[in-house]
N, CA and C atoms as a LAMMPS dump frame, in Angstrom:
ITEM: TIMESTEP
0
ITEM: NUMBER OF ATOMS
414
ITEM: BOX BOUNDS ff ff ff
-5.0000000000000000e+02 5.0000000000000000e+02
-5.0000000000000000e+02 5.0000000000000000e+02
-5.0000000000000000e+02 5.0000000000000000e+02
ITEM: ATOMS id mol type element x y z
1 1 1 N -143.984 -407.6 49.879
2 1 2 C -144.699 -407.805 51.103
3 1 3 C -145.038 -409.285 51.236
4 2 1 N -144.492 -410.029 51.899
5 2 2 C -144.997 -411.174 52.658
6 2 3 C -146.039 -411.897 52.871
7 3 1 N -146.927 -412.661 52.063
8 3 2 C -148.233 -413.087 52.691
9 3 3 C -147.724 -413.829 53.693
10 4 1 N -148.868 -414.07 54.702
11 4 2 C -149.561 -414.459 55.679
12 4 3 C -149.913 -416.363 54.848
13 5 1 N -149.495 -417.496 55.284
14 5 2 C -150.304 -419.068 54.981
15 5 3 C -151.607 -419.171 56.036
16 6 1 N -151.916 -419.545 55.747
17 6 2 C -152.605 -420.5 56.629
18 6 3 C -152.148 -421.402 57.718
19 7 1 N -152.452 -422.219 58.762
20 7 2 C -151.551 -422.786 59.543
21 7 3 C -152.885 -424.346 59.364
22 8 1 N -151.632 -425.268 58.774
23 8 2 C -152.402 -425.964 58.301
24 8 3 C -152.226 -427.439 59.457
25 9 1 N -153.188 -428.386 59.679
26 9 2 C -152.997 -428.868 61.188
27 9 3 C -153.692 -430.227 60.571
28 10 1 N -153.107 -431.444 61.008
29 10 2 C -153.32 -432.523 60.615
30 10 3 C -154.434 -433.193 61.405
31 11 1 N -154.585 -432.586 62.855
32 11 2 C -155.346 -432.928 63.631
33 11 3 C -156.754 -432.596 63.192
34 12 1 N -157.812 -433.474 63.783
35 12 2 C -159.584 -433.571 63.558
36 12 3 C -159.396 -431.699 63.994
37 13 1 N -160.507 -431.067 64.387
38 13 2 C -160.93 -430.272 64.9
39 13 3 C -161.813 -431.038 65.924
40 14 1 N -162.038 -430.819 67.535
41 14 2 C -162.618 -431.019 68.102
42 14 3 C -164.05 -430.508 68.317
43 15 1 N -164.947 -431.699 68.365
44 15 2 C -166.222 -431.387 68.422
45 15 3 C -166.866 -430.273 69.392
46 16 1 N -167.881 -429.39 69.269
47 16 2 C -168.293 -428.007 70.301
48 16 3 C -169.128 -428.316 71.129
49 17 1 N -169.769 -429.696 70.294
50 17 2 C -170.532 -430.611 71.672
51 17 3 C -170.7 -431.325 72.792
52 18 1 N -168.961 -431.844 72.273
53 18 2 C -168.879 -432.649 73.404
54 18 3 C -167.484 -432.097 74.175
55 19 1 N -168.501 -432.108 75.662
56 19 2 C -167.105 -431.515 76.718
57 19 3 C -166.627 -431.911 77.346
58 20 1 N -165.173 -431.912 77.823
59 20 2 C -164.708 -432.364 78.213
60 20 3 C -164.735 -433.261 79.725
61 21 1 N -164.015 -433.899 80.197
62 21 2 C -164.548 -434.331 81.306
63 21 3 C -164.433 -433.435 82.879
64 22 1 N -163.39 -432.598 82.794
65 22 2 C -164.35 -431.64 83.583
66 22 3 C -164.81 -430.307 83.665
67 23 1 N -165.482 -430.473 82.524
68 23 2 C -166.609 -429.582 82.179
69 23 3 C -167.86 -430.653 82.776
70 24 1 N -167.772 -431.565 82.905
71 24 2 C -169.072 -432.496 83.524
72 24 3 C -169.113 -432.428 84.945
73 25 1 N -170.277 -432.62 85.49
74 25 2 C -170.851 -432.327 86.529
75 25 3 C -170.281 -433.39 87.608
76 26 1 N -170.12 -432.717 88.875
77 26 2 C -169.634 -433.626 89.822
78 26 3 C -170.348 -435.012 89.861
79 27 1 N -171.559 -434.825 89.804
80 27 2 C -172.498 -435.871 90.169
81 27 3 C -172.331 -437.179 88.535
82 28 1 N -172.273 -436.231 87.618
83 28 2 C -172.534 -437.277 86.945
84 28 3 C -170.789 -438.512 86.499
85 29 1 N -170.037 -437.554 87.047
86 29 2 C -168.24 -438.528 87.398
87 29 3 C -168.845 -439.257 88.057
88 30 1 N -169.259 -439.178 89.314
89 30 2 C -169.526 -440.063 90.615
90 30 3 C -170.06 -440.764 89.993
91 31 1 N -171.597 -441.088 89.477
92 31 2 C -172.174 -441.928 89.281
93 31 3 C -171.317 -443.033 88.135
94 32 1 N -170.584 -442.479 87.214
95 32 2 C -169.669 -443.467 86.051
96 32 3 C -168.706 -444.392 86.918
97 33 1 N -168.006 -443.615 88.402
98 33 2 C -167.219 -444.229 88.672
99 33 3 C -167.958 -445.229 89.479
100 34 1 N -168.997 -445.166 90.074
101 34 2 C -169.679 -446.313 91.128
102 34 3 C -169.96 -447.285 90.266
103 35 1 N -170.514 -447.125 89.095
104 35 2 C -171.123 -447.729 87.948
105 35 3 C -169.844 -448.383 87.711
106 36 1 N -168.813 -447.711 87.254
107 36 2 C -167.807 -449.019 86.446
108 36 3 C -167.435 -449.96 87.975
109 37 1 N -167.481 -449.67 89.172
110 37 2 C -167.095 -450.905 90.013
111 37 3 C -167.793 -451.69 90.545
112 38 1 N -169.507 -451.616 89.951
113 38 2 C -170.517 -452.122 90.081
114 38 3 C -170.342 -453.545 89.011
115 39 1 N -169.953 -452.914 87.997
116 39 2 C -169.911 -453.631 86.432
117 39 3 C -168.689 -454.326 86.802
118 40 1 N -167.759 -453.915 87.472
119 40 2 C -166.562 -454.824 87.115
120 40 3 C -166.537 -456.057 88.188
121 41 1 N -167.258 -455.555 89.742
122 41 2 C -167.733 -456.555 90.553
123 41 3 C -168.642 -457.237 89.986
124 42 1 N -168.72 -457.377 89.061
125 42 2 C -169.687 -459.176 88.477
126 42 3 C -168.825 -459.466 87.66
127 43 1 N -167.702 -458.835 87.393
128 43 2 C -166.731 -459.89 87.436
129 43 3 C -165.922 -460.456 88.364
130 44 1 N -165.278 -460.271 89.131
131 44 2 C -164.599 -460.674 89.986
132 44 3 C -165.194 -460.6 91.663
133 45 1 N -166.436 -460.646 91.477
134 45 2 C -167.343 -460.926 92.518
135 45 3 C -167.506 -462.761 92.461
136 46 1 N -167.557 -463.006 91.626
137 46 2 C -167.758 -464.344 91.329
138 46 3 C -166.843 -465.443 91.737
139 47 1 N -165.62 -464.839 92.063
140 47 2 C -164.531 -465.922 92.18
141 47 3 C -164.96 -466.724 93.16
142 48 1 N -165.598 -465.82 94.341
143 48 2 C -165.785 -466.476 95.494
144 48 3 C -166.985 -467.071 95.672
145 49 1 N -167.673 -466.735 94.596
146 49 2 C -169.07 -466.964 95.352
147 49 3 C -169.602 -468.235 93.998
148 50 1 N -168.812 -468.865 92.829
149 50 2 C -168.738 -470.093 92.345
150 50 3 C -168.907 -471.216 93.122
151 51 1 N -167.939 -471.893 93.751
152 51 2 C -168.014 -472.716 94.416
153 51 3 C -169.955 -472.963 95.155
154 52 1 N -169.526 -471.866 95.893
155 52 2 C -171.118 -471.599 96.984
156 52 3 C -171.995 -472.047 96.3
157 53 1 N -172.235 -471.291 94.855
158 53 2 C -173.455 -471.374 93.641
159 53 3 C -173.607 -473.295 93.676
160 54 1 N -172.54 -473.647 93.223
161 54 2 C -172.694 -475.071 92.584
162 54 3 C -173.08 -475.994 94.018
163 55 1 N -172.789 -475.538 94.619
164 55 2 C -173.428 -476.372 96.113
165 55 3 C -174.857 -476.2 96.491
166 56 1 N -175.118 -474.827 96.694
167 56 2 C -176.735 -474.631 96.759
168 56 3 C -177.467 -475.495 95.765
169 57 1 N -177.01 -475.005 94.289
170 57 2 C -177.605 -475.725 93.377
171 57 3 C -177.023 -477.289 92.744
172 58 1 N -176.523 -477.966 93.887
173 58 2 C -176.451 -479.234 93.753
174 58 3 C -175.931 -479.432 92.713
175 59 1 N -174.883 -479.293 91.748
176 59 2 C -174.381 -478.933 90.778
177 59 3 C -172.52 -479.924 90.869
178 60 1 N -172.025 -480.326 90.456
179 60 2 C -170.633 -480.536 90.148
180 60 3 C -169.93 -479.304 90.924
181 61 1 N -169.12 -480.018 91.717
182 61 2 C -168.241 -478.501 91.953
183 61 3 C -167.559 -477.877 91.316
184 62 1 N -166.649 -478.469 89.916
185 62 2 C -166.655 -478.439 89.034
186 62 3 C -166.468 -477.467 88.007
187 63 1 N -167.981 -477.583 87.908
188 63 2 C -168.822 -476.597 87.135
189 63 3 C -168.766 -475.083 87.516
190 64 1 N -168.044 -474.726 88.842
191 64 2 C -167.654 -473.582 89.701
192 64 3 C -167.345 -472.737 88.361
193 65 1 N -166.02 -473.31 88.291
194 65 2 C -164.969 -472.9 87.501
195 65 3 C -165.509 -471.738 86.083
196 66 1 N -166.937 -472.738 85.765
197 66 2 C -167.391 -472.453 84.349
198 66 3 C -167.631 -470.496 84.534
199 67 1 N -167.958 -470.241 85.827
200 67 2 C -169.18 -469.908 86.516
201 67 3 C -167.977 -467.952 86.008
202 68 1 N -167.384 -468.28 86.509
203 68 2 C -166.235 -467.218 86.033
204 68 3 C -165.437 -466.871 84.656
205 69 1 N -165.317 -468.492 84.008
206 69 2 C -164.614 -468.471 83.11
207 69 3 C -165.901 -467.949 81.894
208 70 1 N -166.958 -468.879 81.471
209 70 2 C -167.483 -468.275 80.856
210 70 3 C -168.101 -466.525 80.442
211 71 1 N -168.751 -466.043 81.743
212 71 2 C -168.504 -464.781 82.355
213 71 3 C -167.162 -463.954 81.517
214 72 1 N -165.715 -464.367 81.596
215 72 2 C -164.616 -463.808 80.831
216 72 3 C -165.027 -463.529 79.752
217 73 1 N -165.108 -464.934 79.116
218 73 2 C -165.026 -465.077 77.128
219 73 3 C -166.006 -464.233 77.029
220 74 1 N -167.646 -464.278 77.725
221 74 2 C -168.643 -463.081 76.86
222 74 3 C -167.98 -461.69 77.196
223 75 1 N -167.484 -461.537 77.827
224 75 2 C -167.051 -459.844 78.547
225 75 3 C -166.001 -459.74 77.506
226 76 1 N -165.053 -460.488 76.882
227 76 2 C -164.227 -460.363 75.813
228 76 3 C -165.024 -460.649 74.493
229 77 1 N -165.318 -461.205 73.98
230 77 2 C -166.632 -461.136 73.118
231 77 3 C -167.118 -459.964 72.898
232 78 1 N -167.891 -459.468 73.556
233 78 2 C -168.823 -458.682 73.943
234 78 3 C -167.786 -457.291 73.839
235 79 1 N -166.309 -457.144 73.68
236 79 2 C -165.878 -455.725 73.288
237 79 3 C -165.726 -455.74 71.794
238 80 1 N -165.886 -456.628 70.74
239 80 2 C -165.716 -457.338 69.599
240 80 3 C -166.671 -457.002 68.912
241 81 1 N -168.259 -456.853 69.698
242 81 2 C -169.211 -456.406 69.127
243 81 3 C -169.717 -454.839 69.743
244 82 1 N -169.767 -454.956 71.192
245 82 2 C -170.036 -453.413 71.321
246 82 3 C -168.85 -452.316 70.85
247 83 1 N -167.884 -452.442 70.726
248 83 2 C -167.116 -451.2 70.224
249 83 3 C -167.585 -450.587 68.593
250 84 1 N -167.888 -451.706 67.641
251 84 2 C -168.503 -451.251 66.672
252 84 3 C -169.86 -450.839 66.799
253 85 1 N -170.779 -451.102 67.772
254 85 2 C -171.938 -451.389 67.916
255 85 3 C -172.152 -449.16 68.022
256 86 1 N -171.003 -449.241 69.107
257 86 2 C -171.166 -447.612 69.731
258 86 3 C -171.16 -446.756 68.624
259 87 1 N -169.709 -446.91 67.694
260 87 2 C -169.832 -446.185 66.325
261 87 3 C -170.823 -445.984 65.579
262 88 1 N -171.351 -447.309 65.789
263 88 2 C -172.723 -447.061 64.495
264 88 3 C -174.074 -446.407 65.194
265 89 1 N -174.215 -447.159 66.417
266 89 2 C -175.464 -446.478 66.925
267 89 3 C -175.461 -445.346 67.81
268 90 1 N -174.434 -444.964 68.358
269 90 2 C -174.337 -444.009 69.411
270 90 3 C -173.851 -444.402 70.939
271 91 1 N -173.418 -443.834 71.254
272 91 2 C -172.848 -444.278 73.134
273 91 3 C -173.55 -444.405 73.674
274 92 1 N -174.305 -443.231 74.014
275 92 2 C -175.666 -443.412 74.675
276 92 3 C -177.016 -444.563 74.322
277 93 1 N -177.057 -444.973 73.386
278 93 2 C -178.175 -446.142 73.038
279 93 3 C -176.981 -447.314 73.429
280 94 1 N -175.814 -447.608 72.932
281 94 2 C -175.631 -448.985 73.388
282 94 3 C -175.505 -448.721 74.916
283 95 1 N -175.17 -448.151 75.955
284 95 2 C -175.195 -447.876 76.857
285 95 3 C -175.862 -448.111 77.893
286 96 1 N -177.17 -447.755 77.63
287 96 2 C -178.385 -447.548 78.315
288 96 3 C -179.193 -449.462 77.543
289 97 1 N -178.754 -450.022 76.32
290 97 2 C -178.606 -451.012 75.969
291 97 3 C -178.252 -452.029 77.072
292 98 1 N -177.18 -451.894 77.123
293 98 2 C -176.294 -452.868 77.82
294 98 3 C -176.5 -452.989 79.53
295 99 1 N -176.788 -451.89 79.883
296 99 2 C -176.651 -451.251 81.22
297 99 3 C -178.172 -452.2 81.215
298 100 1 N -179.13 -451.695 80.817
299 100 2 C -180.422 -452.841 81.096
300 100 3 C -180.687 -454.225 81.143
301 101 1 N -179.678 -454.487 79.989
302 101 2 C -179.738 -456.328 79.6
303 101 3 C -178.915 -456.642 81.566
304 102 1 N -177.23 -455.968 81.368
305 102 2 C -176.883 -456.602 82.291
306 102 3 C -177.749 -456.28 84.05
307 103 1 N -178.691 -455.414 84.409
308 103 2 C -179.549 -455.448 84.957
309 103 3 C -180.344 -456.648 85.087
310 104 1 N -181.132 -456.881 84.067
311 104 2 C -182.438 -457.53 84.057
312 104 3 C -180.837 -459.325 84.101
313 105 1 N -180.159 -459.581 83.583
314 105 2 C -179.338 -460.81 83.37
315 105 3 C -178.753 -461.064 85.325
316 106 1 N -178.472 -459.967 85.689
317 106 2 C -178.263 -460.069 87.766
318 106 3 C -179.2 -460.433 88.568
319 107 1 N -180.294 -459.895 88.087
320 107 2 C -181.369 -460.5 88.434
321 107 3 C -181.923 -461.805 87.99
322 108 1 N -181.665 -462.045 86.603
323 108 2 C -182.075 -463.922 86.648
324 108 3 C -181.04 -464.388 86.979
325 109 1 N -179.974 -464.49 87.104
326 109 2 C -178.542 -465.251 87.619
327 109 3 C -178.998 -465.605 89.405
328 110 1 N -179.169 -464.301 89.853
329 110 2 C -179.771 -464.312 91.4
330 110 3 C -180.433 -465.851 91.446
331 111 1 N -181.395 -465.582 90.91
332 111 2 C -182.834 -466.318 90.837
333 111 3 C -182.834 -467.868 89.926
334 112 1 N -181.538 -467.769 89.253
335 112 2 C -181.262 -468.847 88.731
336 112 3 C -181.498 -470.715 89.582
337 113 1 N -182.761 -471.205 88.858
338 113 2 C -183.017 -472.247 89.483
339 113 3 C -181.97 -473.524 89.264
340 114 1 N -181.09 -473.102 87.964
341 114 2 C -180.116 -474.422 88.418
342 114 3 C -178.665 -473.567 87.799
343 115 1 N -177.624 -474.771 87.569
344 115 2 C -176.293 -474.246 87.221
345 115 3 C -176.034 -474.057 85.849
346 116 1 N -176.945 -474.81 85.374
347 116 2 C -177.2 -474.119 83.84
348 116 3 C -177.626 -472.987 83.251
349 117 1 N -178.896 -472.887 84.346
350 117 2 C -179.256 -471.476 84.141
351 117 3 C -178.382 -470.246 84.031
352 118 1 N -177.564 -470.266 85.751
353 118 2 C -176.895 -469.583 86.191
354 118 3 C -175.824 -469.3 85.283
355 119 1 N -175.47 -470.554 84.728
356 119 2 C -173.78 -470.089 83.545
357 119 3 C -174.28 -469.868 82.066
358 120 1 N -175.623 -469.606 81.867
359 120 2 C -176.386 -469.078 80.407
360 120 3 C -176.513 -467.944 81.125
361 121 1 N -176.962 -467.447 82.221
362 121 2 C -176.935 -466.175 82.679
363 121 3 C -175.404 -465.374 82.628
364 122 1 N -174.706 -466.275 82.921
365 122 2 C -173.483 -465.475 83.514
366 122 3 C -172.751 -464.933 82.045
367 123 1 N -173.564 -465.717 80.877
368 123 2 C -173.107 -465.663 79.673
369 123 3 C -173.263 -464.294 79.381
370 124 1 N -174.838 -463.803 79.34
371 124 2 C -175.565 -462.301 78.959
372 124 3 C -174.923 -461.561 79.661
373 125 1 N -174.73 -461.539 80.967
374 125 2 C -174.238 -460.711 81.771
375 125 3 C -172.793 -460.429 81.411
376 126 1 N -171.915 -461.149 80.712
377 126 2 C -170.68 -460.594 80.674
378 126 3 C -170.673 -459.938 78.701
379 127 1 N -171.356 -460.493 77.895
380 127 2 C -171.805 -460.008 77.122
381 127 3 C -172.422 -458.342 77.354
382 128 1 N -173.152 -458.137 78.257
383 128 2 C -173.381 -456.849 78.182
384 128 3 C -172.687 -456.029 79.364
385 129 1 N -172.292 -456.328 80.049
386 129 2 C -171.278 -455.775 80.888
387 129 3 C -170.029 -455.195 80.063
388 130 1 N -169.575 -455.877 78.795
389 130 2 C -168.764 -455.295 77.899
390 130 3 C -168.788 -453.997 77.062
391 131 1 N -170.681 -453.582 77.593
392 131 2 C -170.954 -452.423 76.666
393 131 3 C -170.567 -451.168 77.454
394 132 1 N -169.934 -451.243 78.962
395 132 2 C -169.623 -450.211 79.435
396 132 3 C -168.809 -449.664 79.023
397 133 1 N -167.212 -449.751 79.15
398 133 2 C -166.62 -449.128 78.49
399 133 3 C -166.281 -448.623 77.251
400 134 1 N -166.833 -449.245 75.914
401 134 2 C -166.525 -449.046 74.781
402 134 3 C -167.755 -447.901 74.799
403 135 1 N -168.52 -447.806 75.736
404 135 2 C -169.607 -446.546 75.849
405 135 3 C -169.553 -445.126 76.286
406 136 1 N -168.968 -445.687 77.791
407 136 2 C -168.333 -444.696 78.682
408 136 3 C -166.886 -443.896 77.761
409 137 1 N -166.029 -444.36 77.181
410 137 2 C -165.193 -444.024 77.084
411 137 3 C -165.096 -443.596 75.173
412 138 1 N -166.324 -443.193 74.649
413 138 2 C -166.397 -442.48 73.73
414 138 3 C -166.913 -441.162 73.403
């Protein structure tokens, strides 16, 4: 008589906690997807509105340039450290992390009294703007 093996499978077993994406609620897709084109418009919101910045603030025109480019390097940066950051601490804490810094960083950039300010701002802001996806997408 024949035993019966086991059926042996190289793959993880998938977690019972976490469900899939649509098993999630209409509302809460919507809100990820407004959110990532919220996050990604401060990046490429900026192209146009550099120039403008360094004129109001009497600034090198110049210095436009910085205004985007720097903005890049932290947003690349910034996946270097949040992707490990998520592993260790959780999605949800760097998340709600990041999602605040780059909040409270739109608001001093706004309010930014010169072009220095503004491109030390634009720094944080792309720094934590990087914590979306390595968040969202774990």
């Amino acid at each position: 008589m024949p035993t019966s093996r086991p059926i042996i499978s190289d793959a993880p077993p998938m977690p019972a906690t976490r469900p899939k994406i649509l098993d999630r609620a209409p509302l809460s897709i919507t809100f990820f997807v407004v959110l990532a084109l919220v996050v990604l418009s401060q990046l490429y919101g900026a192209l146009v509105l550099g120039p403008a910045s360094a004129l109001d603030l009497g600034a090198d025109p110049g210095t436009s340039e910085l205004v985007q480019s720097l903005f890049g390097v932290a947003y690349a940066i910034g996946f270097l450290v949040w992707g490990p950051a998520v592993d260790r601490y959780g999605a949800t804490r760097c998340f709600l992390i990041g999602l605040t810094v780059l909040l409270a960083a739109t608001v001093f950039v706004a309010c930014a009294p010169s072009m220095s300010w503004l491109l030390g701002g634009r720094i944080v802001q792309g720094a934590a703007a990087a914590s979306f996806a390595p968040s969202v997408f774990s």
